[in-house]
C-alpha positions as CSV (number, residue, x, y, z in Angstrom):
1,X,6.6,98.3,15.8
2,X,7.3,94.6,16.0
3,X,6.8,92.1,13.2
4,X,4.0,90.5,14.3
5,X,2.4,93.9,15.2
6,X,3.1,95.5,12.4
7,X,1.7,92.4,10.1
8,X,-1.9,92.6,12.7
9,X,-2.0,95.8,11.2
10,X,-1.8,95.9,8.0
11,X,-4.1,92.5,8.2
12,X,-6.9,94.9,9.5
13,X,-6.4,97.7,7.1
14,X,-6.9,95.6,4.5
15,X,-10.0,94.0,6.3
16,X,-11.6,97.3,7.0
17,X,-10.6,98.2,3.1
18,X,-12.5,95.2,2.4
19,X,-15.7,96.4,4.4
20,X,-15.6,99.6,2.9
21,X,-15.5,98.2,-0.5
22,X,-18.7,96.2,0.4
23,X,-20.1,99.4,1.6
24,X,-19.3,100.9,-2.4
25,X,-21.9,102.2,-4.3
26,X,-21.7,99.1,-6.8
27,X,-21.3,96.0,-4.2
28,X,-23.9,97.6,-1.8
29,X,-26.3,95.6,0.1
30,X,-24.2,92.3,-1.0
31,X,-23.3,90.0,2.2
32,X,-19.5,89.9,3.2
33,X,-19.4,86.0,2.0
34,X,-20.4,87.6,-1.7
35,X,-18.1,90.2,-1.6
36,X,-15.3,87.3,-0.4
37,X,-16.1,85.5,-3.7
38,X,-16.1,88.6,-6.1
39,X,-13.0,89.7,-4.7
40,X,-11.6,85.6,-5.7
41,X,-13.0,86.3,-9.3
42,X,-11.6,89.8,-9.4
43,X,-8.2,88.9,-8.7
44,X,-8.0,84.8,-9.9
45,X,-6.8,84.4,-13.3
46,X,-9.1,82.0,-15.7
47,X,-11.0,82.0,-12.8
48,X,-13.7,78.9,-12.7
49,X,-16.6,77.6,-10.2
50,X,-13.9,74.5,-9.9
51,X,-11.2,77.0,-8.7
52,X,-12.8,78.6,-6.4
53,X,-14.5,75.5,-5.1
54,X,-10.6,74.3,-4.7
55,X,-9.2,77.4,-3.3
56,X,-12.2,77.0,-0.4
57,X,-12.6,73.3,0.1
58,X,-16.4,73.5,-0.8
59,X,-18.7,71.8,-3.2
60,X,-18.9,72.9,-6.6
61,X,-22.9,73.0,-5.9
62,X,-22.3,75.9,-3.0
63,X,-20.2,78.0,-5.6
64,X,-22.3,77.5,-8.6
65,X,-25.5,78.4,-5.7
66,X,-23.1,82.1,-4.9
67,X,-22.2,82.8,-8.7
68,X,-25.9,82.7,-9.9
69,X,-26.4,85.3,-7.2
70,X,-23.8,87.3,-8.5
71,X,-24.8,87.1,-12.3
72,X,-28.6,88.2,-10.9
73,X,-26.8,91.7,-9.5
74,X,-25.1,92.0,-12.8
75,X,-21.6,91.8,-10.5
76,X,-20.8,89.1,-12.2
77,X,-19.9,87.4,-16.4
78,X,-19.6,84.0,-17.6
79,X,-17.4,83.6,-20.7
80,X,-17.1,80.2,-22.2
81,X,-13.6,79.4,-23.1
82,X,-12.1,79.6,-26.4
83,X,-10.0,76.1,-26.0
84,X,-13.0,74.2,-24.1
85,X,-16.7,74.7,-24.8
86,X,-17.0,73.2,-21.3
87,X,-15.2,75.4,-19.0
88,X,-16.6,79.1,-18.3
89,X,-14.4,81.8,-16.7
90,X,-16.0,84.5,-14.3
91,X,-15.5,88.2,-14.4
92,X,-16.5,91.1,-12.7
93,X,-18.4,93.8,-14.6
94,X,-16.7,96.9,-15.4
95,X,-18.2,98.8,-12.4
96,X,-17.2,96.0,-9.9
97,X,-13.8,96.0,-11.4
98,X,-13.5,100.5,-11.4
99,X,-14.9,100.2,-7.9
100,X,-11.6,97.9,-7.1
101,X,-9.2,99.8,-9.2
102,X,-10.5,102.9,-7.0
103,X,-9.6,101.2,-3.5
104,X,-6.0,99.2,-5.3
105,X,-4.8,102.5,-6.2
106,X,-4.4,103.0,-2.6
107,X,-1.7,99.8,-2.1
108,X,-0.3,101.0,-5.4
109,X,0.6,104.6,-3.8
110,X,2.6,102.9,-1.2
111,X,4.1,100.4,-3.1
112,X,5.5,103.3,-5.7
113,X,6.6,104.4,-2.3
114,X,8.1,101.6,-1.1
115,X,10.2,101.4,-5.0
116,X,10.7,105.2,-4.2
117,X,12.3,104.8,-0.7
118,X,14.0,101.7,-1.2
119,X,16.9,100.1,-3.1
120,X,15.6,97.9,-5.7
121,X,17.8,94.9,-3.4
122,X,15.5,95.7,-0.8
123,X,12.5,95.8,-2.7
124,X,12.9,92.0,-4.2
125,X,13.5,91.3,-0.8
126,X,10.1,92.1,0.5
127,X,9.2,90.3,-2.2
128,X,10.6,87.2,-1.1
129,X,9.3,87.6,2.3
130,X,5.8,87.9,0.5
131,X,6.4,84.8,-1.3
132,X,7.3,83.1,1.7
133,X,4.1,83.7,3.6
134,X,2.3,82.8,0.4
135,X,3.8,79.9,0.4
136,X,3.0,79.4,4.5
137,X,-0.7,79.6,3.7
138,X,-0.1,77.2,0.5
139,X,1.3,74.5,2.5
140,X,-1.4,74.7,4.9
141,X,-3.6,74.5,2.2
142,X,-2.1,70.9,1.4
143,X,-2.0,70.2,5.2
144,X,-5.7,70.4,5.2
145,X,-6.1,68.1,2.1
146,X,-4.0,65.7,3.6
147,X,-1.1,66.4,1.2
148,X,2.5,66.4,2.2
């Protein structure tokens, strides 16, 4: 399998992962754009309307709209910050959060694998190639805003 193959495919495991997670007995019923955003507040720390407005260049209105949604099917917590009265970080309730400790167990498996089969060398090497595709989408993150 070549690189690019082999990236196509593990890009559509994790998308069918994804469908099958909004398929769950918790995230039932919810549309695929809802399950996009819970799965940003699942795994963005200090996670904020403003950040995930940022993250997908949309008003702050649209997300607020899509968390108030969220916080109707009890998928979703506000907690108001400790440092700034202003500022409230999202969470997923504990059953969202078991339902995506159920499917992350999977990746987990083969990463243990991966640390298993594989000198640690090797290891922090596929971590840099992670970092650098990362960094790939980053940068066309700031290409889109115009950054350089």
């Amino acid at each position: 399998m070549d690189l690019r193959k082999g990236m196509e495919r593990f890009y559509l495991d994790l998308v069918v992962n994804e469908l099958r997670l909004g398929n769950g007995a918790v995230s039932q019923g919810i549309t695929h754009n809802s399950l996009l955003c819970l799965d940003i507040i699942a795994y963005t720390d200090k996670c904020t309307v403003s950040k995930i407005a940022d993250m997908l260049h949309i008003a702050k209105s649209a997300v607020t709209l899509k968390v108030k949604e969220l916080e109707k099917l009890g998928l979703v917590t506000k907690t108001q910050s400790a440092e700034d009265k202003r500022v409230y970080y999202l969470n997923v309730n504990q059953a969202v959060r078991e339902e995506y400790n159920a499917y992350d167990r999977v990746l987990y498996k083969a990463l243990d694998e991966v640390e298993r089969r594989f000198a640690p060398q090797q290891v922090e090497l596929l971590c840099q190639m992670l970092e650098l595709i990362d960094q790939s989408f980053c940068d066309l993150d700031k290409l889109e805003k115009g950054e350089d």
